[in-house]
N, C-alpha and C positions, 0 to 999 in steps of 0.2 A: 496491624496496619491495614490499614482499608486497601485493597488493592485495584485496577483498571477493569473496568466494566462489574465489578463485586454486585451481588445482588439483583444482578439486571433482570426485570420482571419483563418479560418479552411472549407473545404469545405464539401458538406452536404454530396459528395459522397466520398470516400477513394477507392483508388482499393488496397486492403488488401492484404499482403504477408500472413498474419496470420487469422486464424477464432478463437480460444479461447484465452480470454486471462483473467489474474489476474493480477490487478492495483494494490498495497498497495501505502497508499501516509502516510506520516509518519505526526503526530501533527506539527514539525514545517514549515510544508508543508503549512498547515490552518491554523494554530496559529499566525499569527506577527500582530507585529503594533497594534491595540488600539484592544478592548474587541468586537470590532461589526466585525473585518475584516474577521473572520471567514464564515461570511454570504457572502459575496462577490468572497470570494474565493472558495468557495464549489459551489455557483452557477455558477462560470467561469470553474470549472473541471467539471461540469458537461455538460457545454455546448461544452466541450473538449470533453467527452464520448460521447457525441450524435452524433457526426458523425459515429462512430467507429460500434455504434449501427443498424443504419439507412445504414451502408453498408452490414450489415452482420453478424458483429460478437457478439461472445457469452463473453459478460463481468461480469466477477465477482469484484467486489470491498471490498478490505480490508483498512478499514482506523480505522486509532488511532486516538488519540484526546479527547475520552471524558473525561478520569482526567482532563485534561488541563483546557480542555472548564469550565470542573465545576469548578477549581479553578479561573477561569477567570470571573464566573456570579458568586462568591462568593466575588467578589474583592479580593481574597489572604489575607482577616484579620481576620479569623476565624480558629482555629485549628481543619483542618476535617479529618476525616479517608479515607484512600484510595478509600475503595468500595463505602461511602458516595456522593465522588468525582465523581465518574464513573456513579455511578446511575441520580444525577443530571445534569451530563453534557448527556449520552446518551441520555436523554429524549431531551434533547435540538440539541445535534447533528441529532439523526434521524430524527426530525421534519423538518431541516433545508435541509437536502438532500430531504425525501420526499418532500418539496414544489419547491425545485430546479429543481429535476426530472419532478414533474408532469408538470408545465410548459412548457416541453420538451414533452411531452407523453409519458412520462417513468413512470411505474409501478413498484416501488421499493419493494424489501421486506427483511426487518432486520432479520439476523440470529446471535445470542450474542452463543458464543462457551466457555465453559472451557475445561480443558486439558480431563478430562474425557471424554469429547463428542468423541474423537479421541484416545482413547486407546487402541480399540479394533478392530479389523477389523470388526465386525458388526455396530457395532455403527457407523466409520468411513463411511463405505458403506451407511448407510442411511443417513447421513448429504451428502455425495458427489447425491446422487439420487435426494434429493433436492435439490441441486444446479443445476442439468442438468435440472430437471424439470424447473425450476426460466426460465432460458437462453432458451431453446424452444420453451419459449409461451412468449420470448422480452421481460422479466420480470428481473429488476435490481439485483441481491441478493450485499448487503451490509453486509460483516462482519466485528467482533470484538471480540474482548477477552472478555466473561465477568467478569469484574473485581470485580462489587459488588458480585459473588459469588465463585470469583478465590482465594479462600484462601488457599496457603499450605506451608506447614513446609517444615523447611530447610532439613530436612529428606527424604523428595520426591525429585523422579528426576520429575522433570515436562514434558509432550509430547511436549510441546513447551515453549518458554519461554519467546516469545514478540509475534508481529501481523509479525515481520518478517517471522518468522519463521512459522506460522501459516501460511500465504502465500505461501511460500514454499511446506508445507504438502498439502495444497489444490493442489497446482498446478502439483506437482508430484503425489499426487492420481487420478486427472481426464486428467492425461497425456495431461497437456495446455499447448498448442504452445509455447506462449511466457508469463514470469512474469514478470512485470516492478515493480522496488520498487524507488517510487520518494521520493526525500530527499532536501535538499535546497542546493546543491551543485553539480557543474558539472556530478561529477562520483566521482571513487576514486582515489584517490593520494596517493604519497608517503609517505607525511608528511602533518602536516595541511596545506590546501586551501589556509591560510590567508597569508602563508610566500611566498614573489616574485619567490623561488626557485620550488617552489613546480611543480611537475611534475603528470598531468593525468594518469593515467594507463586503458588505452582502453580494455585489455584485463587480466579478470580476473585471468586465469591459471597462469598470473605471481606477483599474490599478494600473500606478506608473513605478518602474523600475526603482527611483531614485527615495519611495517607500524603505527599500530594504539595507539592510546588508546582507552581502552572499554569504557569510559565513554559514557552516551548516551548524546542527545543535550537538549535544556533548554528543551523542553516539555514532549522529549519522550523518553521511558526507555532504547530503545536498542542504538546503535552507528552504526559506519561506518563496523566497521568488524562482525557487527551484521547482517546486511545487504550481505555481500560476505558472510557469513555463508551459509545463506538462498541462494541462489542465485547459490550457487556451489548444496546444495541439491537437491534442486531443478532440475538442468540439469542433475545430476548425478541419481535421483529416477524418469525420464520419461518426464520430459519438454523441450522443445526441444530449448528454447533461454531465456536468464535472461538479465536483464538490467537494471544498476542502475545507474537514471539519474536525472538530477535537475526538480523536480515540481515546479518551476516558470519560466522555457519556455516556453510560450506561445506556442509552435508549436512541443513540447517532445513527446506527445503522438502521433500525425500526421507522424511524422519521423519514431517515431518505428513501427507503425501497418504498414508502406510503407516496411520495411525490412532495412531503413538508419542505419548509423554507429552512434550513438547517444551517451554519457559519456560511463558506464566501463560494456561490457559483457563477457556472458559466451552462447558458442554454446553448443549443441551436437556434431554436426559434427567435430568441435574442440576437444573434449573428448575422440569420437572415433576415432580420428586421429591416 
């Protein structure tokens, strides 16, 4: 089976339009095909990031994934609790990036966020100082939600409310160039992907809500307009290009760090038009 990013022919140097950027790849992004493809696929996105690195720039990575993954090394026949989920599969996912990375020369380092960590601008300020710190001394930082201790009531508003949108926060707090949110689909459409009529829309500014349904896809909790949520914040709180495009292009990430026209964006300069 052909697996996500297989083959990708990428060069070691990029001449970069961008220097900061935030990756989110979404669970169904790692998650297909049988219980092991996750390892396959994580080792090929990172040898996707390794050039990006190796030119220059400053990458942060948010990926989803670990309920999945835990649901996936439990075989799905066990009735587990969500944080049970997260906690088993993170341990499994970090490990599998860190040996992808190191292989690479990449020195990873896991940051697990609840909505608290970001509710205050002090607290915000010293997670975003770790992060600069991570990306100056070519150090990986890998976030995620943490879910085994993200517990709250229907009564809170939450600071965020997937890795979308935590992407987003991140990216418009350290005013990053560009946020790529990859998903298993070109970009965004009109209507679902799957019907022949179905039309791309390159450019975010002309997406309306009533496009979608919220549901999110098999793995991951948010959806399509979960993602343009994120993606408009994002340009609109300080980053300066969003892009949401399919993580099983082999060559997605190469296109955007070059400044290409790549599935569905949002500029700044578009904004302040």
């Amino acid at each position: 089976m052909k697996t996500i990013f297989a083959d990708a022919k990428i060069s070691p140097s990029i001449a970069l339009k961008y220097r900061r950027f935030i990756i989110k790849v979404g669970s169904n992004v790692l998650m297909r095909g049988d219980g092991e493809s996750y390892k396959s696929a994580i080792a090929a996105l990172a040898s996707s990031i390794h050039p990006l690195v190796r030119s220059g720039a400053e990458v942060m990575l948010v990926s989803s994934g670990a309920i999945a993954l835990g649901r996936i090394l439990l075989g799905e026949k066990e009735s587990v609790a969500t944080p049970l989920l997260s906690a088993i599969g993170q341990s499994a996912l970090t490990s599998t990036y860190d040996n992808a990375f190191h292989e690479l020369g990449i020195q990873t380092a896991q940051i697990l966020l609840t909505n608290g960590d970001l509710s205050t601008d002090q607290r915000r300020q010293m997670i975003c100082d770790t992060l600069r710190e991570c990306t100056s001394k070519k150090h990986l930082p890998i976030l995620n939600e943490n879910d085994a201790a993200s517990a709250w009531t229907g009564n809170e508003r939450p600071y965020f409310e997937d890795n979308d949108m935590l992407a987003a926060i991140i990216a418009a707090s350290l005013h990053t160039e560009c946020l790529v949110l990859l998903t298993d689909v070109d970009g965004v459409f009109d209507m679902h992907p799957s019907r022949p009529e179905a039309k791309m829309i390159s450019d975010l500014r002309n997406v309306r809500v009533e496009y979608f349904s919220c549901q999110g896809g098999r793995h991951g909790r948010g959806g399509m307009w979960s993602k343009v949520r994120a993606a408009q914040f994002a340009v609109e709180h300080g980053c300066q290009r969003a892009v949401i495009a399919n993580g099983c292009n082999p060559s997605v990430l190469r296109l955007i760090a070059q400044g290409c026209s790549v599935g569905s964006s949002l500029d700044r300069s578009q904004m302040d038009a």
